[in-house]
C-alpha positions as CSV (number, residue, x, y, z in Angstrom):
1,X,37.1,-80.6,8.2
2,X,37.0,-82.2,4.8
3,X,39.5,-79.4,2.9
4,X,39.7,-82.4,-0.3
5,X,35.5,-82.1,-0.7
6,X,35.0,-78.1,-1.4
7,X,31.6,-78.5,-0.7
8,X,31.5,-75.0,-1.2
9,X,33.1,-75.0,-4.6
10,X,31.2,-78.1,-5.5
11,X,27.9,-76.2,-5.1
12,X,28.7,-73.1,-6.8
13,X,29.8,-75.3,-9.8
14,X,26.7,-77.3,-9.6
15,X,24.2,-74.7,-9.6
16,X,25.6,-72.9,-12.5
17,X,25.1,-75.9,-14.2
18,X,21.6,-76.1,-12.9
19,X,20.8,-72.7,-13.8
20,X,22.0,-73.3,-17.1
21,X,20.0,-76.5,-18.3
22,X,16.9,-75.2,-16.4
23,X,17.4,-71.5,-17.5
24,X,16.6,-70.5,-13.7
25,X,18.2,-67.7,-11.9
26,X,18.0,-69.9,-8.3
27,X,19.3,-73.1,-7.5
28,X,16.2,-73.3,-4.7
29,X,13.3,-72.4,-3.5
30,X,15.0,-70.9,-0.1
31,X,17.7,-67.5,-0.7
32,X,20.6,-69.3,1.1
33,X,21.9,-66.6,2.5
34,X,19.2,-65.8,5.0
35,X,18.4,-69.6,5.8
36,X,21.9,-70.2,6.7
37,X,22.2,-66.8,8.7
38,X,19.9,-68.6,11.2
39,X,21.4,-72.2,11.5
40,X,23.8,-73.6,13.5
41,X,25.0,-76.9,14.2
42,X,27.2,-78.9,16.5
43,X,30.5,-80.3,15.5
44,X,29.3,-84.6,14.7
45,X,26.2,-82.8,12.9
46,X,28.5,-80.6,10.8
47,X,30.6,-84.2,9.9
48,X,27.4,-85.6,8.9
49,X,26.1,-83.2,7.0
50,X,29.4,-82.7,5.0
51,X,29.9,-86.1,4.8
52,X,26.1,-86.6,3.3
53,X,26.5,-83.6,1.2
54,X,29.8,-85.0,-0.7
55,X,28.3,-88.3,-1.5
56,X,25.0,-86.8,-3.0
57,X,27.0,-84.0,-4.6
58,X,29.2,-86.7,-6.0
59,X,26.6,-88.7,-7.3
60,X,24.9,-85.9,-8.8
61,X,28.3,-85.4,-10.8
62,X,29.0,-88.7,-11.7
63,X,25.0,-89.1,-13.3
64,X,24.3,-85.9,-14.6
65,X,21.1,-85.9,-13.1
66,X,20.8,-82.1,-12.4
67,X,17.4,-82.2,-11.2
68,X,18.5,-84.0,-8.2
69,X,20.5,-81.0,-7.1
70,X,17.8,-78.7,-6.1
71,X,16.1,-81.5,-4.6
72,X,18.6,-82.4,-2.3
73,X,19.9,-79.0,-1.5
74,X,15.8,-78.0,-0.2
75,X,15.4,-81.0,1.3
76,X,18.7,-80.4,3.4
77,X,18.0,-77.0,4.6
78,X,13.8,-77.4,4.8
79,X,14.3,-80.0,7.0
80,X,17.1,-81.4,7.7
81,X,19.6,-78.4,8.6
82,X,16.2,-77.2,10.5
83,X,16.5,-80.4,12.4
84,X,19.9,-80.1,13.6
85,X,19.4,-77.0,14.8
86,X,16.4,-77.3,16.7
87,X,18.7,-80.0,18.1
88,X,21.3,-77.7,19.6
89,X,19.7,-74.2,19.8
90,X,16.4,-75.0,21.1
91,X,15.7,-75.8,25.2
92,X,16.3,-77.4,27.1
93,X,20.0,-77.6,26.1
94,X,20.0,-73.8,24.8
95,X,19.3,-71.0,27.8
96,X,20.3,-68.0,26.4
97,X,23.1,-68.5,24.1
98,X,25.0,-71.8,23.3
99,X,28.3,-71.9,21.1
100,X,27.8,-73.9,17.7
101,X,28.7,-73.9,14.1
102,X,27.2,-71.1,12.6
103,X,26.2,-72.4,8.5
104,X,26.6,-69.4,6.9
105,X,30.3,-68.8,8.2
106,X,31.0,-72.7,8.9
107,X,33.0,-71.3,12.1
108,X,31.9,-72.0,15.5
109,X,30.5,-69.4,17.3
110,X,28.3,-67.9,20.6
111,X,24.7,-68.0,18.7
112,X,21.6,-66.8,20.5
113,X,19.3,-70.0,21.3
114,X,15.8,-70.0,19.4
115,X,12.3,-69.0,20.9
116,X,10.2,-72.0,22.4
117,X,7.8,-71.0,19.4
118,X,10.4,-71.1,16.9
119,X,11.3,-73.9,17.7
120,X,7.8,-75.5,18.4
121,X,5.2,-73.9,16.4
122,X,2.6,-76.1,17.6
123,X,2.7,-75.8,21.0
124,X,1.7,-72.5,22.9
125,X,4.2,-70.3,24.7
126,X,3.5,-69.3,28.2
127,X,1.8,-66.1,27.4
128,X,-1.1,-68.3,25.5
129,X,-0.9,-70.8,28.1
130,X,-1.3,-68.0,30.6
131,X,-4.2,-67.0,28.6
132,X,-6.1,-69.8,27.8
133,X,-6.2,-70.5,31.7
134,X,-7.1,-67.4,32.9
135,X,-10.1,-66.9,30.1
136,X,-11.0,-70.9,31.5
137,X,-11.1,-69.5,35.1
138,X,-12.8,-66.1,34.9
139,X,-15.3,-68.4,32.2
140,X,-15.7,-71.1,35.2
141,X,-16.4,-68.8,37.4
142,X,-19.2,-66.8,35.8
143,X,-20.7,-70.0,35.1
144,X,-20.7,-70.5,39.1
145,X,-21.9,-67.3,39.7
146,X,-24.8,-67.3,37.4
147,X,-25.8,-71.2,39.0
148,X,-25.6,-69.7,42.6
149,X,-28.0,-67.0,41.6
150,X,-30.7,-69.3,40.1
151,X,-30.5,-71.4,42.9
């Protein structure tokens, strides 16, 4: 994509330095290898996001301001890598499987579309839907039942 912006190399440079002024042993809160194992990411979101991630990377160079690194970097895969892939891998445009970028290979690949609870916790899946009816039903009709026999 963008060979001249080694995101890759950018990061690993930054982080050392981050570690080192803020005598940490991670660069963030998340352990990126198992955050990126589950994202993935069409081909204009990749652009973005590399194109996003060079300007704040190169910022963060230019200013020194190290603290800004490990804000940016949660913030991008908290939310907004999160975003992107709820985007692609979530239904109704994912059935079973859907080819993306995968983000911890940065190739694109056949990736098995997310859960509908995955990818939204605050609604109920079918089984709970299911659920809640049937207890609403059978509840109904004891209520009916016992109103029939005082009568």
């Amino acid at each position: 994509m963008y060979p001249h912006r080694n995101i890759q190399n950018r990061f690993k440079q930054l982080c050392e330095k981050y570690k080192t002024a803020f005598g940490t042993q991670q660069c963030s809160k998340y352990h990126t290898a198992e955050v990126f194992g589950a994202l993935g990411i069409d081909a204009a979101d990749m652009e973005v996001v590399t194109g996003k991630t060079h300007r704040v990377f190169r910022v963060i160079e230019i200013t020194n301001k190290l603290e800004d690194f490990r804000l940016y970097w949660d913030w991008l895969l908290g939310v907004k890598l999160k975003e992107y892939t709820r985007k692609v891998l979530c239904p109704p445009v994912c059935r079973m499987e859907k080819s993306a970028i995968n983000c911890t290979t940065c190739k694109k690949q056949s990736m098995t579309c997310w859960t509908i609870t995955k990818c939204y916790p605050e609604e109920m899946d079918l089984v709970q839907l299911i659920l809640v009816l049937a207890g609403s039903s059978a509840f109904s009709m004891l209520v009916g039942f016992v109103v029939c026999c005082f009568e």
